[in-house]
SEKOLDO-144874 format. One record per residue (C-alpha): residue in one letter; x, y, z. Coordinates in pm, 1 decimal. Each point is the difference from the previous one (the first is absolute). Example, Ala and Ser with C-alpha at 12.3 -4.5 7.8 and 13.67 -1.06 7.14 Angstrom:
BEGIN
site aa=A | x=1230.0 | y=-450.0 | z=780.0
site aa=S | x=137.0 | y=344.0 | z=-66.0
This chain:
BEGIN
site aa=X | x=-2242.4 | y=-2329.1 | z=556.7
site aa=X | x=275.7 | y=214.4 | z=-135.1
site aa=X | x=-41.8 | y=370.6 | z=-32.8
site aa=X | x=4.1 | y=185.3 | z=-343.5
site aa=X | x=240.3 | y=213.3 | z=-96.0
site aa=X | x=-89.9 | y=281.3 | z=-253.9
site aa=X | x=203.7 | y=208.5 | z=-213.8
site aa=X | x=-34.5 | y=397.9 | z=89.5
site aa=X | x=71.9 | y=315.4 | z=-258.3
site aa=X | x=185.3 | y=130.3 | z=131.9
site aa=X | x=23.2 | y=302.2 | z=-206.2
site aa=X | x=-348.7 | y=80.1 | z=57.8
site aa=X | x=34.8 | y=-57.6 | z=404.0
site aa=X | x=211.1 | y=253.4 | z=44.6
site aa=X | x=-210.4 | y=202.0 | z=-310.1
site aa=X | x=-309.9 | y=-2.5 | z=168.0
site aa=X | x=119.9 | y=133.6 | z=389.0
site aa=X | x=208.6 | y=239.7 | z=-164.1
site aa=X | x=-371.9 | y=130.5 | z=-194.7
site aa=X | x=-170.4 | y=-25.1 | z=350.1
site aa=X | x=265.3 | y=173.2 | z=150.0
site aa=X | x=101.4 | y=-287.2 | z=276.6
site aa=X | x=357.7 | y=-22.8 | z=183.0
site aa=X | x=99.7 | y=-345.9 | z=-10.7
site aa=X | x=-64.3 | y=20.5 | z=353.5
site aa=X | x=-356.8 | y=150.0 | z=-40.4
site aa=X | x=-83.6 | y=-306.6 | z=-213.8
site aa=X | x=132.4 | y=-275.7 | z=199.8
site aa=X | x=-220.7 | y=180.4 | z=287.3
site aa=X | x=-296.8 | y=14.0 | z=-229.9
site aa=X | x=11.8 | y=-379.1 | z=-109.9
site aa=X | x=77.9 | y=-140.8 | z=325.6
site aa=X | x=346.0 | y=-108.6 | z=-117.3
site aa=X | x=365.6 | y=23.4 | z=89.3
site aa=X | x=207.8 | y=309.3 | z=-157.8
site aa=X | x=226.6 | y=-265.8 | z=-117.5
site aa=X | x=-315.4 | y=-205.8 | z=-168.9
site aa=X | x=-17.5 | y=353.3 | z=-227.0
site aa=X | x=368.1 | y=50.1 | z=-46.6
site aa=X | x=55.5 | y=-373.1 | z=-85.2
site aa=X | x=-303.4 | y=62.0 | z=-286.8
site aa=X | x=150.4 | y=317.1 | z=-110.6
site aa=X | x=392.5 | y=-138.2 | z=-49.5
site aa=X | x=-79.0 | y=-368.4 | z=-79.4
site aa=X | x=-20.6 | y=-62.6 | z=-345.2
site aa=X | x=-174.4 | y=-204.2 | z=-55.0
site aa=X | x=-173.7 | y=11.8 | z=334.0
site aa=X | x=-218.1 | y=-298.4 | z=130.2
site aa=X | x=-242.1 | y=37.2 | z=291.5
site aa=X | x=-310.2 | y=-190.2 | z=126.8
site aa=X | x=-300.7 | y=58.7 | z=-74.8
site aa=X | x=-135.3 | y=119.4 | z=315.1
site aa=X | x=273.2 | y=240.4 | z=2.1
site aa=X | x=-63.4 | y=99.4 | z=-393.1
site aa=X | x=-390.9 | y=58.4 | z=100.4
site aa=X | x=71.6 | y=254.1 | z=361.0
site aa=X | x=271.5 | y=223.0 | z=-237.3
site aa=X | x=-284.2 | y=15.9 | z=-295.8
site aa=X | x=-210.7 | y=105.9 | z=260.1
site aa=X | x=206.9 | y=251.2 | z=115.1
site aa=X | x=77.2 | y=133.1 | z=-352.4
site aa=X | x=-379.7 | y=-7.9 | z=-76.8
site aa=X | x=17.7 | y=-195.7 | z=-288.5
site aa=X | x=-76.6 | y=-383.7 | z=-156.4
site aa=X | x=182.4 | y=-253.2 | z=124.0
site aa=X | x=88.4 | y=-98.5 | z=-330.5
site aa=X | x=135.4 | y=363.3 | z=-67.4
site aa=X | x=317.8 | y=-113.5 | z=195.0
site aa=X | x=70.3 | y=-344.1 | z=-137.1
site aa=X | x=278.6 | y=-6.7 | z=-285.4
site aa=X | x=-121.6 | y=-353.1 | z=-145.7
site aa=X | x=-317.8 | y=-122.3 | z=144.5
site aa=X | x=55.4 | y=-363.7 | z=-160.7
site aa=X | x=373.9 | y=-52.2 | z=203.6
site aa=X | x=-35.5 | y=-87.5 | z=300.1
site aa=X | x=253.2 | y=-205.6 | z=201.4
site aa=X | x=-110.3 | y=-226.1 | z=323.3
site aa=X | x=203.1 | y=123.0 | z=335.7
site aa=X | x=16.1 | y=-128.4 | z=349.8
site aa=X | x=258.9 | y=244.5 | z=156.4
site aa=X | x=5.5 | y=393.1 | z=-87.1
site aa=X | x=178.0 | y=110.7 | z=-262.3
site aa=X | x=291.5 | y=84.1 | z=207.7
site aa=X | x=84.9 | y=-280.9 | z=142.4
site aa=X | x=116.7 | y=-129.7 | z=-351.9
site aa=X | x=346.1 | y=139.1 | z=-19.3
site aa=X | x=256.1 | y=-266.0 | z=116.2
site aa=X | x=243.1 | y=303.2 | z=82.2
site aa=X | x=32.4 | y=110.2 | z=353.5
site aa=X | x=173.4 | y=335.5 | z=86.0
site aa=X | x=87.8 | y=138.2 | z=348.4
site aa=X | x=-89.2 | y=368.9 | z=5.4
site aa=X | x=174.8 | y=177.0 | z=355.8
site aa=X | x=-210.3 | y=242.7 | z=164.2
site aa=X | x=154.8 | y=292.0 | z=221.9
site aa=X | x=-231.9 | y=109.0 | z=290.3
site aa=X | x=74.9 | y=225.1 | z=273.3
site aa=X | x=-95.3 | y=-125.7 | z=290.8
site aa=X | x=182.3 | y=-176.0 | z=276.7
site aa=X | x=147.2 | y=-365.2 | z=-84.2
site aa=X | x=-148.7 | y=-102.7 | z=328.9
site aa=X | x=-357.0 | y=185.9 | z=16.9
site aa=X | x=-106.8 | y=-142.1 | z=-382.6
site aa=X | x=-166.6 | y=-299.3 | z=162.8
site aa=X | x=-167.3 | y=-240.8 | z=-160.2
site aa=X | x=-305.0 | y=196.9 | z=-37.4
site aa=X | x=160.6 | y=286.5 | z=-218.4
site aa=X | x=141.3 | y=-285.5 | z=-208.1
site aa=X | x=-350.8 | y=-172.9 | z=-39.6
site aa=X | x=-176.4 | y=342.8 | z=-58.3
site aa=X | x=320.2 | y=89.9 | z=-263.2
site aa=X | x=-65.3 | y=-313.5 | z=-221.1
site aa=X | x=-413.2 | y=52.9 | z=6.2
site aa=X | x=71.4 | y=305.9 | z=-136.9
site aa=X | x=237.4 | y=-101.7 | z=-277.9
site aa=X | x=-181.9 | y=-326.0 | z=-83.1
site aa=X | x=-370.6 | y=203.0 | z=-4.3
site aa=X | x=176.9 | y=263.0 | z=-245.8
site aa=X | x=119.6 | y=-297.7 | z=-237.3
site aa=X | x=-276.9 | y=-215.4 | z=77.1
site aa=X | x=279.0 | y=-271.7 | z=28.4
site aa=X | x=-108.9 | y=-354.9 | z=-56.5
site aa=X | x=209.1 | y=-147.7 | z=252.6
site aa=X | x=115.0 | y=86.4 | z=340.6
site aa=X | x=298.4 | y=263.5 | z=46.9
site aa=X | x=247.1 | y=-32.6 | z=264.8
site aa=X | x=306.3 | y=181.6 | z=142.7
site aa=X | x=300.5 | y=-233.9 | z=-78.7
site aa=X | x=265.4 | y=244.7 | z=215.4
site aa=X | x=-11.8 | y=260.6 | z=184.7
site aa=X | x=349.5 | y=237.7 | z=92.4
site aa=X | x=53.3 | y=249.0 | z=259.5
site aa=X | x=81.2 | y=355.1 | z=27.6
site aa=X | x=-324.0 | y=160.5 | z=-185.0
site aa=X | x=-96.4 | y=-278.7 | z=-76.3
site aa=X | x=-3.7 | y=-178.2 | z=-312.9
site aa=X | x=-272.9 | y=-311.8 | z=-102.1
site aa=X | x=56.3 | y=-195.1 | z=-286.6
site aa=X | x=-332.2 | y=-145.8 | z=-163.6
site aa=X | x=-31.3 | y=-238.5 | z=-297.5
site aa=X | x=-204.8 | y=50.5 | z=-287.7
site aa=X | x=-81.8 | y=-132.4 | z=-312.8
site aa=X | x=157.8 | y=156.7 | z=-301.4
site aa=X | x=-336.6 | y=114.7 | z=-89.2
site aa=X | x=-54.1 | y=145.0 | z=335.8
site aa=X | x=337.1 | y=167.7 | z=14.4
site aa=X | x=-107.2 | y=133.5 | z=-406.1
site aa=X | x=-361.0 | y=144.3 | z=145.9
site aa=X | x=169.2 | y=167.9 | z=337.7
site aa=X | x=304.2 | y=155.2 | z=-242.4
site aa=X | x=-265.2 | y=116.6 | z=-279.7
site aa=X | x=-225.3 | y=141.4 | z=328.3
site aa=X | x=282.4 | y=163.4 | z=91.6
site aa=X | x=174.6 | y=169.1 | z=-202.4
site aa=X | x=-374.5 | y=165.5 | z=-136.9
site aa=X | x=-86.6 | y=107.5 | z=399.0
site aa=X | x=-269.1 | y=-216.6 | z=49.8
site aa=X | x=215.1 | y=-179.9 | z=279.8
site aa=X | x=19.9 | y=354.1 | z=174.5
site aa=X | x=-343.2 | y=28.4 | z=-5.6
site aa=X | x=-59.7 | y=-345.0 | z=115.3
site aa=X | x=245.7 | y=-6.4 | z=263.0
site aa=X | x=-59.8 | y=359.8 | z=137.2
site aa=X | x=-264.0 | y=-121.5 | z=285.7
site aa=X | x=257.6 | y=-257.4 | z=96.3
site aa=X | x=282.3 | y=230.8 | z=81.4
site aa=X | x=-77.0 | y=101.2 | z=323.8
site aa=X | x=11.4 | y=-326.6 | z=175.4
site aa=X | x=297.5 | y=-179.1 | z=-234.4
site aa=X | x=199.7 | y=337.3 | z=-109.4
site aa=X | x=67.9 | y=-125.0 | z=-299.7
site aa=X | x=283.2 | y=153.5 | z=-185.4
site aa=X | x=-62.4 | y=164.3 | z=-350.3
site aa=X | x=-194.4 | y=-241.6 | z=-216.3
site aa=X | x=290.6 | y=85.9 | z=-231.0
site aa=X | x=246.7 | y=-241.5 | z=142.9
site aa=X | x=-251.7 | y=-263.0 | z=-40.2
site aa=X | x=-40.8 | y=35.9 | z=-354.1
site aa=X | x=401.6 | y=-15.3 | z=-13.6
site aa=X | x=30.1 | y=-318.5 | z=181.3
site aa=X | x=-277.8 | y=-109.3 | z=-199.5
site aa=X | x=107.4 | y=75.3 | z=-330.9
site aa=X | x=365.8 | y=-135.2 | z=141.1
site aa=X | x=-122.4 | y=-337.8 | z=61.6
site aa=X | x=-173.4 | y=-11.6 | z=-343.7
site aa=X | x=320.4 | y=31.8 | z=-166.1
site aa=X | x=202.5 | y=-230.9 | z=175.9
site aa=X | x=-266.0 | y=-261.4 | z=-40.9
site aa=X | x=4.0 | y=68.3 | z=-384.3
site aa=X | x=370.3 | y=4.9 | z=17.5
site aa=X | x=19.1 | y=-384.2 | z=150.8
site aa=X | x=-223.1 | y=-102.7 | z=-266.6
site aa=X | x=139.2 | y=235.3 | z=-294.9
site aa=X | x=-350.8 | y=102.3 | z=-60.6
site aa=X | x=103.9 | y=331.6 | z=-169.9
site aa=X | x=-288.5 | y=209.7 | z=-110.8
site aa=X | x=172.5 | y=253.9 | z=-227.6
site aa=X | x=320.7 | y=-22.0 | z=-260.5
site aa=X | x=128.3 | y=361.3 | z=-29.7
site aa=X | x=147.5 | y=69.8 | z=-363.6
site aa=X | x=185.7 | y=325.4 | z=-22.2
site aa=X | x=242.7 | y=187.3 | z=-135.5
site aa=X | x=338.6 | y=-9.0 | z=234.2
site aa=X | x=22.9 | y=366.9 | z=13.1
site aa=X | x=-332.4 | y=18.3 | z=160.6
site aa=X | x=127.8 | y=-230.0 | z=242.1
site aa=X | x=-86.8 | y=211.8 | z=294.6
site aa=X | x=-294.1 | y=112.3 | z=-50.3
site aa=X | x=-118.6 | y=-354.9 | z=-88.8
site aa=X | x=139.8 | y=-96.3 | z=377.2
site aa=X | x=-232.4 | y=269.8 | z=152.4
site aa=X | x=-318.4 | y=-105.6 | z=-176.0
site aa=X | x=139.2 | y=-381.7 | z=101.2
site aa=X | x=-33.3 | y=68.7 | z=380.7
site aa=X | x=-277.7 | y=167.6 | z=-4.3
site aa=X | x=-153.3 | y=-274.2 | z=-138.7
site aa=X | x=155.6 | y=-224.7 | z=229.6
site aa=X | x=-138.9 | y=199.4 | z=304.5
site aa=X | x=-388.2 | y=-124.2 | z=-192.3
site aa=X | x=111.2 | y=-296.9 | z=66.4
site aa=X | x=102.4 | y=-64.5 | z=-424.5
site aa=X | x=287.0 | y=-197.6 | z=-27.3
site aa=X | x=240.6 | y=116.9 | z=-342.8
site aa=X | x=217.0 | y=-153.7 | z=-161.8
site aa=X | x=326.4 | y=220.0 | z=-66.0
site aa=X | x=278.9 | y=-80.9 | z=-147.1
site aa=X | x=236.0 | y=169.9 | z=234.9
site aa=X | x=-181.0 | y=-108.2 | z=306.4
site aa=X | x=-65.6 | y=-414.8 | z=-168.6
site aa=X | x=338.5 | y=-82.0 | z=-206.3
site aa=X | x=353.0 | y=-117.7 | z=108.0
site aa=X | x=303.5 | y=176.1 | z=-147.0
site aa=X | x=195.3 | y=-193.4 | z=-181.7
site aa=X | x=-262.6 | y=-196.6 | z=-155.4
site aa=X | x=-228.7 | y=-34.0 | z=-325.3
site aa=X | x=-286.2 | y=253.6 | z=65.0
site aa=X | x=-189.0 | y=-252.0 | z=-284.0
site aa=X | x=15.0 | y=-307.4 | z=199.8
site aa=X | x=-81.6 | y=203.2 | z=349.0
site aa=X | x=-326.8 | y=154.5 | z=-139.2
site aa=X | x=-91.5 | y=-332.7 | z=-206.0
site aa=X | x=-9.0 | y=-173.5 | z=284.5
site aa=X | x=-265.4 | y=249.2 | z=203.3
site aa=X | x=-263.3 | y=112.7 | z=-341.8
site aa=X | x=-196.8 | y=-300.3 | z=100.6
site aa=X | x=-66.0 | y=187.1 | z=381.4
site aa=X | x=-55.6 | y=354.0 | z=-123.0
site aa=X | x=-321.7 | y=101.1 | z=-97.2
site aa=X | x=1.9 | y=315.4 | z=-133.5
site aa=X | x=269.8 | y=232.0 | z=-215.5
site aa=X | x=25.0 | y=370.6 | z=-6.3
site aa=X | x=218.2 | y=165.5 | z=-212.6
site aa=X | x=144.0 | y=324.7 | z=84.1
site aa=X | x=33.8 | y=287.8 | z=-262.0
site aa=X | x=205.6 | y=291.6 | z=73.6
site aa=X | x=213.5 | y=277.1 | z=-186.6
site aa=X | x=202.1 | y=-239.2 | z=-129.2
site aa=X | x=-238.4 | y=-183.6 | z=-142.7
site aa=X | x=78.4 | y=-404.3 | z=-27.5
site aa=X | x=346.1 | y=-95.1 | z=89.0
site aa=X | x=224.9 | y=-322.3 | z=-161.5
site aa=X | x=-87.1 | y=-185.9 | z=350.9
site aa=X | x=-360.9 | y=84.9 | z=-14.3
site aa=X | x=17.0 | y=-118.0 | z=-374.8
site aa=X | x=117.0 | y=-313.5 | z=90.6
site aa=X | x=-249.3 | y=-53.7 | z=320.9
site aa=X | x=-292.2 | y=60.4 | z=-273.7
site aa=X | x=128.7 | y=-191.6 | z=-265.5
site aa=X | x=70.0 | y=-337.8 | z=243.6
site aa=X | x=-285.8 | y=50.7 | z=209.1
site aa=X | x=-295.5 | y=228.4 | z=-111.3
site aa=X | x=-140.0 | y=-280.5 | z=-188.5
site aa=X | x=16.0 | y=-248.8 | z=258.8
site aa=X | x=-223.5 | y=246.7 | z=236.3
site aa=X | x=-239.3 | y=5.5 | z=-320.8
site aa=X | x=-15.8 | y=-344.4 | z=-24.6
site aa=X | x=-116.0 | y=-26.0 | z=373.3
site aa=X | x=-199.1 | y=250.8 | z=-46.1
site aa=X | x=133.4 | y=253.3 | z=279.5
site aa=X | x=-23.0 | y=345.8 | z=38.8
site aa=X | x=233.7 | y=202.2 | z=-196.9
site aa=X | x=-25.0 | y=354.2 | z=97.4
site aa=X | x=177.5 | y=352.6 | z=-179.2
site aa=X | x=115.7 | y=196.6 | z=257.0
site aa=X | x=96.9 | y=363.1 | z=-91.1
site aa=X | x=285.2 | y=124.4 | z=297.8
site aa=X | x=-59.2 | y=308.1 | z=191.5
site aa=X | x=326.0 | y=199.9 | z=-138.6
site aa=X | x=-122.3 | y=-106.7 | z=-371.4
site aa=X | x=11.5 | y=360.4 | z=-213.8
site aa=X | x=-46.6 | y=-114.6 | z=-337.0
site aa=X | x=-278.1 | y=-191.8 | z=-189.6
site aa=X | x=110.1 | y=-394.5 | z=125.4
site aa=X | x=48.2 | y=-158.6 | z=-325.8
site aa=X | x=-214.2 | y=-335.2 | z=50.4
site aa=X | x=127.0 | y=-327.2 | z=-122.9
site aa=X | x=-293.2 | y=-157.8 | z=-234.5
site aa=X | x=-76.6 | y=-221.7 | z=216.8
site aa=X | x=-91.0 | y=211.1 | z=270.5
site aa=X | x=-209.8 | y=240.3 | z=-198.4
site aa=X | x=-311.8 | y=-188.0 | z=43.7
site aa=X | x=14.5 | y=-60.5 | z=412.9
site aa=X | x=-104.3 | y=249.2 | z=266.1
site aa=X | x=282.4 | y=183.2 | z=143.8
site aa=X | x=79.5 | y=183.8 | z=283.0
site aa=X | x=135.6 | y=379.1 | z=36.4
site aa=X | x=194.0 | y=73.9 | z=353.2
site aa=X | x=-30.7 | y=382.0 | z=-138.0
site aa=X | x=-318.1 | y=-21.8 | z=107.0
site aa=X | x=-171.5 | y=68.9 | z=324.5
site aa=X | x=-324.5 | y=-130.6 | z=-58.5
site aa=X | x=-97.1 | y=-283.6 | z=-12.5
site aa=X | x=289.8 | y=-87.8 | z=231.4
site aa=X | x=244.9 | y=-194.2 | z=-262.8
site aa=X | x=137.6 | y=-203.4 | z=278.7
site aa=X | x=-366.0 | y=-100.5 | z=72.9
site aa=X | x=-61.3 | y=-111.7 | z=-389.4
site aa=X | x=291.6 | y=-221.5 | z=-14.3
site aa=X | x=-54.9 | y=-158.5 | z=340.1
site aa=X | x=-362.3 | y=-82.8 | z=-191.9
site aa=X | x=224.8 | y=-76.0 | z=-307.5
site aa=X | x=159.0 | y=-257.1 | z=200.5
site aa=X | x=-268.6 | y=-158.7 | z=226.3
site aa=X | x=-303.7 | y=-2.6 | z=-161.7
site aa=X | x=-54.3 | y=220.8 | z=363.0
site aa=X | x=-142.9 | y=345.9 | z=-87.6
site aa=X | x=119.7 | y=233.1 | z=284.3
């Protein structure tokens, strides 16, 4: 008989162990689950566990069962776990310093318990290549594994994980993990032109819009900018025509200079289109922005975003903006 699925809040999740005062770690302990079973809950949205798994974290939490379920009536039959359902695979390399020749197979066994009890992977992980000199391991993942050990990441939770591991796999800084993870995410959405963000700006902004662009890349958020995406020589119209269908979001950028001809043009052709597909459009005030932004119409009624501002972190709020993921 299949197992049931059930869609999580995910909101109140993270909510609730926030009120009780729980690390993600401390909760995962508490339940009996996997940190990565309480990250996955916290960044998935939606997020669908089993029941069994729904019932332990309630538990935990101290609360109804039915507390934690976003829509008690959807449910959705599943045979593998929820990870396995990507169809992307991504190679994430691994530095570790320790002799090529003295990380037998035991280290490598030991490694991949670790890493697969963390995601609570539904299938089995294995070390596709390994290279000398400190040596390097490359492991496959699913996309959605290579999302969850990125998102553990880059908020410590892999350091915290990985900390007891250390001594027998010197591991090198989780950072570099995180890198190669969020490295392989973006070549995989490169191959399939599965761009997350379109980046409308005004030209002069041009390079602060590049900053905020890799640092979104290095989340693992794939933009789509116009310097980085079109050809010289040819149509702009045609290039970006040919891509709205695999974007998924559109900020627009609003600096001193308010809304350039080029921006003008973006919003006019393709604004709508976003609409229509109902995508996120999301105001974005720039950090070097002195005057009151004046605000197209349009944008008057959508939540925007203020890089002046520390808190909450505006890089943060438009990854959320962007994902549906709130970080």
């Amino acid at each position: 008989m299949a197992r049931r699925a059930i869609k999580v809040d995910t909101a109140k999740v993270r909510e609730l162990r926030q009120q009780c005062g729980f690390s993600i770690a401390e909760l995962a302990q508490r339940a009996g689950v996997s940190i990565g079973t309480i990250s996955r809950l916290e960044a998935s949205s939606p997020s669908y566990v089993y029941a069994q798994t729904l019932r332990v974290v309630a538990a935990a939490l101290s609360v109804p069962v039915d507390t934690l379920v976003f829509s008690p009536e959807v449910s959705s039959p599943l045979s593998p776990e929820p990870s396995s359902l990507s169809t992307h695979d991504i190679t994430i390399e691994i530095t570790i310093n320790k002799d090529f020749d003295a990380f037998n197979e035991a280290d490598q066994e030991r490694l991949l318990k670790a890493i697969s009890d963390l995601l609570s992977s539904g299938h089995e992980l294995r070390i596709i290549r390994k290279r000398q000199g400190s040596t390097k391991i490359s492991i496959r993942f699913t996309r959605e594994e290579a999302e969850c050990i990125l998102w553990l990441q880059r908020r410590g939770v892999l350091d915290e994980y990985l900390v007891k591991h250390r001594a027998d796999f010197k591991i090198q800084d989780t950072k570099l993990i995180g890198d190669a993870a969020a490295s392989a995410i973006i070549e995989a959405k490169l191959q399939d032109n599965e761009f997350d963000v379109f980046l409308c700006h005004n030209s002069v902004d041009k390079l602060e819009i590049k900053r905020i662009a890799v640092r979104l890349r290095n989340h693992g958020i794939l933009p789509w900018l116009d310097e980085w995406e079109l050809r010289p020589g040819l149509p702009w119209q045609n290039a970006l025509q040919e891509r709205i269908d695999g974007i998924k979001s559109v900020a627009v950028f609003i600096g001193d200079n308010g809304i350039g001809p080029w921006q003008n043009m973006e919003l006019n052709a393709f604004i709508s289109q976003f609409v229509e597909r109902r995508c996120p459009v999301i105001p974005v005030i720039l950090r070097k922005c002195e005057r009151a932004p004046n605000m197209p119409l349009f944008l008057k009624g959508m939540t925007w975003i203020d890089f002046k501002r520390r808190k909450p972190d505006p890089l943060d709020q438009l990854i959320w903006g962007i994902t549906g993921k709130r970080v």
